[in-house]
C-alpha positions in Angstrom: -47.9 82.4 38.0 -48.0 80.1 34.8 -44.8 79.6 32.6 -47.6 81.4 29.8 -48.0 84.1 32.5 -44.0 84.8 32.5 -43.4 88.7 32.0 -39.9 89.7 31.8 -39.7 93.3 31.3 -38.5 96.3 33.3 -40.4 96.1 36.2 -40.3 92.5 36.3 -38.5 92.6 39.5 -42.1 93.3 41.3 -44.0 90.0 39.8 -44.6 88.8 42.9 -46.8 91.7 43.9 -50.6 91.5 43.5 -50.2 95.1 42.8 -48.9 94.9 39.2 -51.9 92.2 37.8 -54.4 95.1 35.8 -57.3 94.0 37.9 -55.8 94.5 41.3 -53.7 98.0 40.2 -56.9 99.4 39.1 -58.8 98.2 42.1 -56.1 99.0 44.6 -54.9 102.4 43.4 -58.0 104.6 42.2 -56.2 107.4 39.9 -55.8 104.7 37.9 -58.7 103.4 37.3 -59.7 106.1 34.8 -60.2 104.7 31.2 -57.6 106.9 29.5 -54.6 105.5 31.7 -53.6 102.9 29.0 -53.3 99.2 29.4 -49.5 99.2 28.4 -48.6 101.9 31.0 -50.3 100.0 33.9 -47.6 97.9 35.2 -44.9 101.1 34.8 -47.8 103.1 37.0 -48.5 100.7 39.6 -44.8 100.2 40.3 -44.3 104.0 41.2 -47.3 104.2 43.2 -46.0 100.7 45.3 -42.8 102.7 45.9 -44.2 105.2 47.0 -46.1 103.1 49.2 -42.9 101.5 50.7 -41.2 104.6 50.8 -44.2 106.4 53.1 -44.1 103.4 55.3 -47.4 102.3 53.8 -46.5 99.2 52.4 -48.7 97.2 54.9 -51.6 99.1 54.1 -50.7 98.5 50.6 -50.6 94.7 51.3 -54.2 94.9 53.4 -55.8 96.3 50.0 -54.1 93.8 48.4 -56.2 90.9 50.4 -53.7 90.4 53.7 -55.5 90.1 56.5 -52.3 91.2 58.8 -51.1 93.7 56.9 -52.5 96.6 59.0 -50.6 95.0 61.8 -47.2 95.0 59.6 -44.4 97.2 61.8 -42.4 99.5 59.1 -39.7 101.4 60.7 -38.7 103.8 57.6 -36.1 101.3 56.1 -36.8 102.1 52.5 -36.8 105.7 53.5 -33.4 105.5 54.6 -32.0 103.6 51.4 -33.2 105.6 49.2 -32.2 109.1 51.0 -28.4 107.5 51.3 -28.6 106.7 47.7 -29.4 110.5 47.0 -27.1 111.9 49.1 -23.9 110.0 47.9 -25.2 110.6 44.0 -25.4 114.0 44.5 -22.1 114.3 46.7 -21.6 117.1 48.9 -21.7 120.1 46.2 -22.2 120.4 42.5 -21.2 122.8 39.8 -22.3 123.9 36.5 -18.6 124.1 34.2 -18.5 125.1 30.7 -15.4 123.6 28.4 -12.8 126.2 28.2 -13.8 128.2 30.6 -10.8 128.1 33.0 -8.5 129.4 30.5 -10.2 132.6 31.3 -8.0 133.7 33.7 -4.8 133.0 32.0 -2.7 136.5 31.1 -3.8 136.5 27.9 -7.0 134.5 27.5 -8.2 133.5 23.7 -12.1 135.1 23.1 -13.4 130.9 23.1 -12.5 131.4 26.7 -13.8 134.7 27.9 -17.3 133.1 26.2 -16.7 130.1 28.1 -16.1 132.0 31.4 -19.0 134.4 30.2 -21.5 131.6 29.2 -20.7 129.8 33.0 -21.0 132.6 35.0 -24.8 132.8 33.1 -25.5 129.2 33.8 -24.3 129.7 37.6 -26.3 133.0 38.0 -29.7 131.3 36.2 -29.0 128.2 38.5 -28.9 130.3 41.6 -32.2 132.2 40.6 -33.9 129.5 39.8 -32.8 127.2 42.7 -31.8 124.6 41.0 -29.9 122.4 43.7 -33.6 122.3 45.4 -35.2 120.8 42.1 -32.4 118.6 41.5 -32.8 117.3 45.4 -36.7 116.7 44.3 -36.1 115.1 41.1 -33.0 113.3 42.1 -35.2 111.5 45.3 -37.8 110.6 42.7 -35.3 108.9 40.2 -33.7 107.3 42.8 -37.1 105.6 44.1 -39.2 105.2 41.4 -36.5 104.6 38.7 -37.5 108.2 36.8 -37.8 111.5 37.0 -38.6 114.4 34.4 -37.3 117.8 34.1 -39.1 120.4 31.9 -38.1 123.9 30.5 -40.5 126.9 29.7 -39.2 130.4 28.8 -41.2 133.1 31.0 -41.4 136.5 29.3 -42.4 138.4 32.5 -40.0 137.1 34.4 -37.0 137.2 31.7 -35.4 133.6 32.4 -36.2 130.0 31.9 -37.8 128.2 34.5 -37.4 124.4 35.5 -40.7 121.9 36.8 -40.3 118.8 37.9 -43.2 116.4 37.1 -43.9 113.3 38.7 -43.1 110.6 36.0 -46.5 108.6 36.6 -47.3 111.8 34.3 -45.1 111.1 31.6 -46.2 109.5 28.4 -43.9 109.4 25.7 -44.2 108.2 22.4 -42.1 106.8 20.0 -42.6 105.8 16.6 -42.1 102.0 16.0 -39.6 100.4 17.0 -37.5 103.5 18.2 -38.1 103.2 22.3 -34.4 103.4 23.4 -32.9 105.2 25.9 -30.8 107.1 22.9 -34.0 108.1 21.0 -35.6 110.7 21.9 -39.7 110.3 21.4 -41.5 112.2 18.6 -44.2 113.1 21.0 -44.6 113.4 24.8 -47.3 113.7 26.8 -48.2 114.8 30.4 -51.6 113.3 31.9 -53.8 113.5 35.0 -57.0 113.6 36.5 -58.9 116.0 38.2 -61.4 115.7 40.7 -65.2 117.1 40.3 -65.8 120.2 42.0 -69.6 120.2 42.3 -69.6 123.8 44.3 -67.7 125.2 40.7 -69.8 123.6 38.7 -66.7 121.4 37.4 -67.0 117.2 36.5 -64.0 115.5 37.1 -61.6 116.0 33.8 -58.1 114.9 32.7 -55.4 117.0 31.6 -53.0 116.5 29.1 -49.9 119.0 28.2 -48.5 117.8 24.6 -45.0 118.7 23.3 -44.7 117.7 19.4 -42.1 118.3 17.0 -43.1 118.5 13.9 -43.1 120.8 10.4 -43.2 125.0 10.9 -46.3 125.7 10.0 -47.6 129.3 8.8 -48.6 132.1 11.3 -51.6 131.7 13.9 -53.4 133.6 16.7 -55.6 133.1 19.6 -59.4 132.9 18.7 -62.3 131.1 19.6 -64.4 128.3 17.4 -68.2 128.2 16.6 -68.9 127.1 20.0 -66.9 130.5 21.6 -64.1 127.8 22.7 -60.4 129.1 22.5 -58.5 127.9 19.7 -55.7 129.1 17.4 -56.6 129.7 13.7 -54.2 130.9 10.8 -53.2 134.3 10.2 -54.6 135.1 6.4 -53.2 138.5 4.3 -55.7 140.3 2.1 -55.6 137.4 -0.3 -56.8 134.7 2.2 -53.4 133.0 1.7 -51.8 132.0 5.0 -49.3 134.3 6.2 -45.6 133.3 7.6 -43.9 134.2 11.0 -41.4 137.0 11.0 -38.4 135.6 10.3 -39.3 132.6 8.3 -38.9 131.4 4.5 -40.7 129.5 2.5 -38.6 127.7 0.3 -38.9 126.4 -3.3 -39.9 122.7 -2.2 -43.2 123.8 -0.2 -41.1 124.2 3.3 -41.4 126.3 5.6 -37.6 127.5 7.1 -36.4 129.2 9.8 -32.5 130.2 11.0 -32.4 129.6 14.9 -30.2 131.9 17.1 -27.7 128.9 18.0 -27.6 127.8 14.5 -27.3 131.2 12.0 -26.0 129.4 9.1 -28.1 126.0 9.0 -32.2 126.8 8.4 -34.2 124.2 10.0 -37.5 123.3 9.1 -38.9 121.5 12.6 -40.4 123.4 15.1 -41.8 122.2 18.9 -45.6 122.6 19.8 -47.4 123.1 22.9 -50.9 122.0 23.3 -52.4 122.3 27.0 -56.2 120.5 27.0 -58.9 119.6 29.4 -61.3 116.7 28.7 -64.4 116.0 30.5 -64.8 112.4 31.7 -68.3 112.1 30.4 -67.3 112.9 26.9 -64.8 110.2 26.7 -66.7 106.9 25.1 -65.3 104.7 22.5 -61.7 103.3 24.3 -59.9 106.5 24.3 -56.6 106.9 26.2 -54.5 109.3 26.8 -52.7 108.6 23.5 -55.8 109.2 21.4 -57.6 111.8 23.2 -60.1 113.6 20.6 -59.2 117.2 19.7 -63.0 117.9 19.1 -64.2 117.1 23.0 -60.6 119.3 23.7 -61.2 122.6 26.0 -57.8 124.6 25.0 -56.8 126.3 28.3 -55.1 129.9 27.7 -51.5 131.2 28.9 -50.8 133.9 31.2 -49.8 136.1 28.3 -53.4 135.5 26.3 -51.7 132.9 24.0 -54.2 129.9 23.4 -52.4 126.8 23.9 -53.6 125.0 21.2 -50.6 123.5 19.2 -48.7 127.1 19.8 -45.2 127.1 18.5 -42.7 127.4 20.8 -40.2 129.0 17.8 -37.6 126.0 19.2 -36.4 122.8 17.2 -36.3 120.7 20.7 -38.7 119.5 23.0 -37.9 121.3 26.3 -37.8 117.4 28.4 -35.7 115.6 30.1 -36.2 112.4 31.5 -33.4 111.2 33.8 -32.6 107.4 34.4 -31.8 106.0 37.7 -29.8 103.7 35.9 -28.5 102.4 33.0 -31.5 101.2 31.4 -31.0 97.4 29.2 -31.2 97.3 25.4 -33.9 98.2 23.8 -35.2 100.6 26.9 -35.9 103.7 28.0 -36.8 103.3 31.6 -34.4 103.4 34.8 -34.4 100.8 37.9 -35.5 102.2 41.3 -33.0 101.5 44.4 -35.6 99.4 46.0 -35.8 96.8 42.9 -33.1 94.0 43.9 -33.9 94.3 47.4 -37.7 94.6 47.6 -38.6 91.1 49.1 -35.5 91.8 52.0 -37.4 94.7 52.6 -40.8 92.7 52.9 -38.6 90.0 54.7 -37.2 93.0 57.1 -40.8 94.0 57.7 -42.2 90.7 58.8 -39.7 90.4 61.4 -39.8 93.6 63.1 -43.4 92.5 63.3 -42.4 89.3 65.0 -39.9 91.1 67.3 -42.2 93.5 68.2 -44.7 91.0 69.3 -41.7 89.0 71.4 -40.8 91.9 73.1 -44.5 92.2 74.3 -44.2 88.8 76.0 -40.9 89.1 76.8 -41.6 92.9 79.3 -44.8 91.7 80.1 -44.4 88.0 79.9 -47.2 85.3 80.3 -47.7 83.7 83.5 -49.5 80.7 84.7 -50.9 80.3 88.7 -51.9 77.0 90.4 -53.5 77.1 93.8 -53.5 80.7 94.3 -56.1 82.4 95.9 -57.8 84.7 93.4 -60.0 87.9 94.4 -63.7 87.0 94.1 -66.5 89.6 92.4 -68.6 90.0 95.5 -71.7 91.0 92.9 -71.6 87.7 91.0 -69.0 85.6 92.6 -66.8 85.0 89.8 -63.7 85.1 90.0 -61.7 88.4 88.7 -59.3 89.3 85.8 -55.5 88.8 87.0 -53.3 91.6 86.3 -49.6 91.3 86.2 -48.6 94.8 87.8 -45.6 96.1 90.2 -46.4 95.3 93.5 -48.6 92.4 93.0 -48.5 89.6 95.7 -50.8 86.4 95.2 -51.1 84.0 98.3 -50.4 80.0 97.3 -51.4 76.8 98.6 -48.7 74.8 99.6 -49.0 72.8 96.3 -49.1 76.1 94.1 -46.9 77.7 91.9 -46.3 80.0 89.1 -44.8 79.6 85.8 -43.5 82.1 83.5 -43.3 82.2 79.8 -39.8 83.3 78.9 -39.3 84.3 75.0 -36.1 86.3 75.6 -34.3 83.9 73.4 -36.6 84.2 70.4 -36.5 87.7 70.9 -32.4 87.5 70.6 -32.5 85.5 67.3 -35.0 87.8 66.0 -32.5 91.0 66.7 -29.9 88.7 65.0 -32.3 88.0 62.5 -32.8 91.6 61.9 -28.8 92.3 61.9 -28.7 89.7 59.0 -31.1 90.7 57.0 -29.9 94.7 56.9 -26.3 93.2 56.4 -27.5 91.4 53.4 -30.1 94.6 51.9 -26.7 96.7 52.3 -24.6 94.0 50.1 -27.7 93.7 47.5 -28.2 96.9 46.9 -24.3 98.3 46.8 -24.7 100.9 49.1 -22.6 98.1 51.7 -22.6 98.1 55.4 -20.6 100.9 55.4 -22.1 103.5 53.3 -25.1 102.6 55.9 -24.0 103.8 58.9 -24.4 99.7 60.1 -20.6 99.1 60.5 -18.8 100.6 63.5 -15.7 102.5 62.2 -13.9 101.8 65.5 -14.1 98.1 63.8 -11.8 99.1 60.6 -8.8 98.5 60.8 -7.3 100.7 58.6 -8.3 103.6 56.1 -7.5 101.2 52.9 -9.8 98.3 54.7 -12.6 101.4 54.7 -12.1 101.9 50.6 -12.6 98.5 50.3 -15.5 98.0 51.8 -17.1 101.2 50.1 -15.8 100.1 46.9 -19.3 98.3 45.4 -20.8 102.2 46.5 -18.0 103.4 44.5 -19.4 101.4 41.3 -23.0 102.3 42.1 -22.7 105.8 42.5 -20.4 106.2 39.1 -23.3 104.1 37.2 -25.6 106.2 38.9 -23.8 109.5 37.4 -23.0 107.9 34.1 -26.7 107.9 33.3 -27.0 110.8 34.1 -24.3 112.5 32.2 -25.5 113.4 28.9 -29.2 114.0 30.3 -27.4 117.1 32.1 -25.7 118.3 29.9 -28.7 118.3 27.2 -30.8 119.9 30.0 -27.9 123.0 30.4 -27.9 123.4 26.5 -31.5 123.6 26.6 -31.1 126.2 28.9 -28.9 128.6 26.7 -30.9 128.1 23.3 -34.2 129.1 25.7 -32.7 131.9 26.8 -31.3 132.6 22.9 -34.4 132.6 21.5 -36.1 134.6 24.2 -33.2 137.0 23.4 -32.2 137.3 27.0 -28.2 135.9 25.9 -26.3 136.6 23.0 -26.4 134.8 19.6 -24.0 131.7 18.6 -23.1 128.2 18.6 -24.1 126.3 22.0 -21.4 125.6 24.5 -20.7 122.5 25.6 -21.7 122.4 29.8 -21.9 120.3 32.0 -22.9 119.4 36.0 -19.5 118.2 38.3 -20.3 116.5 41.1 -18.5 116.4 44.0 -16.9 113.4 46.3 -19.9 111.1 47.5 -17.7 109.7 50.2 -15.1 111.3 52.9 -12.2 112.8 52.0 -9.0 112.3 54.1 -8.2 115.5 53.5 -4.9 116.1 55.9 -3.6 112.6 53.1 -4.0 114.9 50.0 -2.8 117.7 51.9 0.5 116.0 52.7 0.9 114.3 48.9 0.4 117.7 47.4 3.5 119.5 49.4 5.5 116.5 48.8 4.5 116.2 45.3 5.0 119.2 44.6 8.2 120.4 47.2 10.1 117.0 44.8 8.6 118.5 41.6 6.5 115.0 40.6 3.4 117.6 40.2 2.9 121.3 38.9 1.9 123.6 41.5 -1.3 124.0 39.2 -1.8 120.1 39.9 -1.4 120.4 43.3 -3.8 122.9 43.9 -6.6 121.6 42.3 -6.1 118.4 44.2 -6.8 120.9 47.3 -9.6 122.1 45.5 -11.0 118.6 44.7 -10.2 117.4 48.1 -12.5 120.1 49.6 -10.3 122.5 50.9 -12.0 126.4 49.8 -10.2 127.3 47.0 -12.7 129.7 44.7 -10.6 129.5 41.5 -7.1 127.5 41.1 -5.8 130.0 38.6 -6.2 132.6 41.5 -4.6 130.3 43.8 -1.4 129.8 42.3 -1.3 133.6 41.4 -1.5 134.1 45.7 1.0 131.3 46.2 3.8 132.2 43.8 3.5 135.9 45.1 5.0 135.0 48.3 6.9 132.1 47.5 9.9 134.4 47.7 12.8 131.1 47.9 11.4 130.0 44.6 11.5 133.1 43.5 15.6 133.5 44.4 16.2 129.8 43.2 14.7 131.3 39.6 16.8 134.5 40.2 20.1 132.1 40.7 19.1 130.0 37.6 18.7 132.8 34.8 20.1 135.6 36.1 16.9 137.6 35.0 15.2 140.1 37.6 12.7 140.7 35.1 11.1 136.9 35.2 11.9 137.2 39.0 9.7 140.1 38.8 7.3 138.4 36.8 7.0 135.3 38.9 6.3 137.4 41.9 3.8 139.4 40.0 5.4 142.7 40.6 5.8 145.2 38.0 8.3 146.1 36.2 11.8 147.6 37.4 12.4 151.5 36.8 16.1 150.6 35.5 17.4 154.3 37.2 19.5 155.7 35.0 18.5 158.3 32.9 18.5 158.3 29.3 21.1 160.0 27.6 19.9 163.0 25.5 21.2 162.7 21.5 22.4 165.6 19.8 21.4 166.1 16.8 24.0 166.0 14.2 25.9 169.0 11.9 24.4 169.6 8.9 27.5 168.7 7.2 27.9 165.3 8.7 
């Protein structure tokens, strides 16, 4: 590659791969040779699809497509495949929960109402999460991020079914669009499109199509209905009154500058005017001439496909100001970005490295079992047919009569096989450092080898660093996700009215937990009176220890904590906060009252 060749971008890291030059990715991966997949997407395209690749174990077919002649006989034994589900598993920890601010006050004796909406909103978010399985669609998207560098989440409200449901789409799907100059990871794009082909199906009469789903934000517009154009295909055309002026949707205003307002269920007292569009298309193929992508697709060769409910998706309004997307980051992307990093990126060419000599080992070992062996003077059985002498075959059992000047020689590559296992040790050593998930984190260090439980935390402490970076950028994608999910819900009037509460996703502890450590800091934290009981127990709770609700906890604890109990009795002297503490009721005092007399009229 030429200094005027030099691309330094995000997927820079793969250069060296035949894969990402645009004659070779359209040539080696077919789905995207099609002539809407834009030029500037290419290189972001091919790199999924080469991660895949390595991820499948088919990166030496991969490589035999590229031109290598050897690369069908290229040994992968699931390596990337094993980096990238350790990644996973320590991002996502060992559980995760859906918490909304506030809502742990809840259970206090007199909780404010901001709480018992908190507690309220959660226990929606928990029960939606559950029906929807969300922990399975985070393990799908989470895998994706983690290898390809993205993933995408989207949100559609389902009448029939009363709930919001959550897709996954593959992000070689995923074309957003900015307006100039705004592509960053804290912009969100004005437009965003989801593209692929599909295949002919000659028996159906079909030609092979792409498809394109559009979300757009943009101006409410007046009222519209499903219908059909001049050529009986399904569009959406304005709703007129008896004066053939457009008419408005329930609900909205038109104000005195021209706009068209509405007042959203999580917003009552601020009228926006933006509204989010949905436009689901089919295009055929053949109709496509003139340098269309996906970008540019004309609406004229469009074929509108229709919902389940009859609605014609053709720019229908979704009566939401948000587009219901969520693209997640593997990492932090740099300035100026919007993509992540996959897991594979920094140690790609180990992995290639890693390959090569597995294929090297395994052809040692073949000499090595079966090892080569040369015969002088030996007496060698004779075809009887032809005369010639036959094939020798090294077998148990095998005895060869010698001359007295013969011998035989072996080939011995047992010591080339050693330094290639070394080899191997090496380079997984060094993949573990590169990538931060360290020998440790693994499974290639033997924990009989540490010597002691701080050595360990040390030696998982670059996981430590990746895993929080990991979460970091994922934070605030969360968090928009779960307050998409209450205003879809809010409009579809499944949940109450109001302002959106803050939630978000907790993760748990992506590494062990000495768990008998935090047991023994909490009673002598708490037995010297260095932590609250409160404290202590959600250290127990954090530490993994199955504690449903810490509030509920404590309430069990001090109920038979009867010595603290006589310590409080001792130090105020009150049987009522005695009572109290224990959570008993209140004393009958025993005595009866006295009855008052009334007095003499004439006192």
């Amino acid at each position: 590659m030429g200094l005027r060749e030099l691309l330094i971008d995000a997927w820079s890291w793969l250069n060296y791969k035949e894969t990402l030059a645009p004659e070779s990715a359209r040539r080696i991966f077919p789905e995207l040779a099609g002539q809407w997949v834009p030029d500037e997407d290419l290189r972001r395209l091919a790199t999924y699809k080469t991660l895949v690749a390595y991820d499948q174990n088919q990166a030496g077919q991969l490589a035999a497509a590229g031109g290598d002649e050897d690369g069908t006989d290229r040994r992968e034994l699931g390596d990337p495949a094993r980096i990238i589900d350790a990644a996973v598993g320590y991002l996502l920890g060992a559980e995760q929960h859906i918490v909304v601010s506030g809502a742990e006050h809840a259970e206090d004796e007199e909780p404010s109402p901001d709480a018992a909406a908190a507690a309220a909103m959660q226990e929606r978010l928990r029960k939606w999460a559950k029906r929807e399985q969300f922990p399975l669609r985070m393990q799908q998207a989470e895998r994706c991020a983690v290898r390809s560098g993205d993933a995408v989440y989207v949100l559609s409200w389902a009448p029939d079914k009363g709930r919001v449901l959550l897709r996954t789409y593959d992000p070689g799907w995923y074309f957003p669009e900015w307006e100039e100059g705004e592509q960053d990871i804290a912009e969100y794009p004005t437009r965003v499109h989801f593209a692929w082909g599909l295949p002919a199906d000659p028996e159906k009469g079909l030609k092979e199509r792409v498809r394109r789903i559009t979300y757009e934000l943009g101006w409410i517009g007046p009222a519209s209905r499903s219908g059909y154009d001049a050529e009986d295909r399904p569009v959406r055309e304005l709703v007129v009154g008896d004066d053939g002026a457009p008419l408005l949707t329930a609900g909205d205003t038109l104000t005195e500058n021209g706009r068209i307002t509405r007042v959203y269920p999580w917003a009552p007292s601020r009228p926006s005017s933006n509204t989010c569009y949905l436009t689901d298309a089919e295009w055929i193929l053949d109709d496509l001439r003139g340098g269309y992508d996906v970008y540019t697709l004309p609406a004229s060769k469009a074929r509108y496909r229709t919902r389940a409910d009859g609605e014609v998706l053709d720019r229908l309004d979704l009566q939401v100001d948000f587009q219901p997307v969520v693209h997640i980051p593997n990492s932090i992307p740099d300035v100026g970005e919007h993509w992540g990093t996959s897991i594979l990126a920094r140690v790609m060419q180990g992995l290639d490295e890693l390959a090569a000599t597995d294929t090297d080992s395994a052809s040692a070992s073949a000499t090595t079992g079966s090892p080569v062996i040369a015969l002088a003077g030996a007496r060698l059985p004779v075809d009887r047919a032809t005369g010639q002498p036959l094939p020798v075959k090294v077998k148990a059992g095998s005895v060869w009569e010698l001359n007295e000047s013969g011998r035989m020689d072996t080939l011995d590559t047992s010591p080339q096989l050693a330094e290639l296992r070394s080899r191997i040790d090496h380079l997984q050593n060094r993949i573990a450092a590169t990538s931060r998930l360290t020998a440790a984190g693994l499974g290639l260090l033997d924990p009989t080898e540490v010597p002691s439980g701080y050595a360990l935390a040390l030696a998982l402490s670059p996981l430590d660093s990746l895993v929080g970076a990991m979460r970091l950028a994922r934070a605030d994608k969360y968090a928009l996700l779960l307050r998409m999910v209450q205003r879809l819900h809010q409009a579809g009037q499944a949940w109450p009215a109001g302002e959106t509460l803050p939630a978000e996703l907790v993760w748990g502890p992506h590494t062990p937990t000495d768990r008998a450590a935090v047991l023994a800091d909490v009673v002598s934290g708490v037995s010297s009176g260095v932590l609250s009981l409160e404290t202590g127990v959600r250290m127990l709770q954090d530490a993994g220890y199955p504690i449903q609700s810490a509030a509920e906890e404590v309430v069990r604890i001090q109920r038979r904590a009867f010595e603290a109990a006589a310590r409080l009795a001792d130090a105020t002297g009150d049987n009522a906060a005695v009572r109290e503490y224990l959570g008993l009721p209140k004393a009958d005092p025993g005595v009866p009252p006295v009855p008052l007399l009334p007095k003499p009229a004439d006192q």
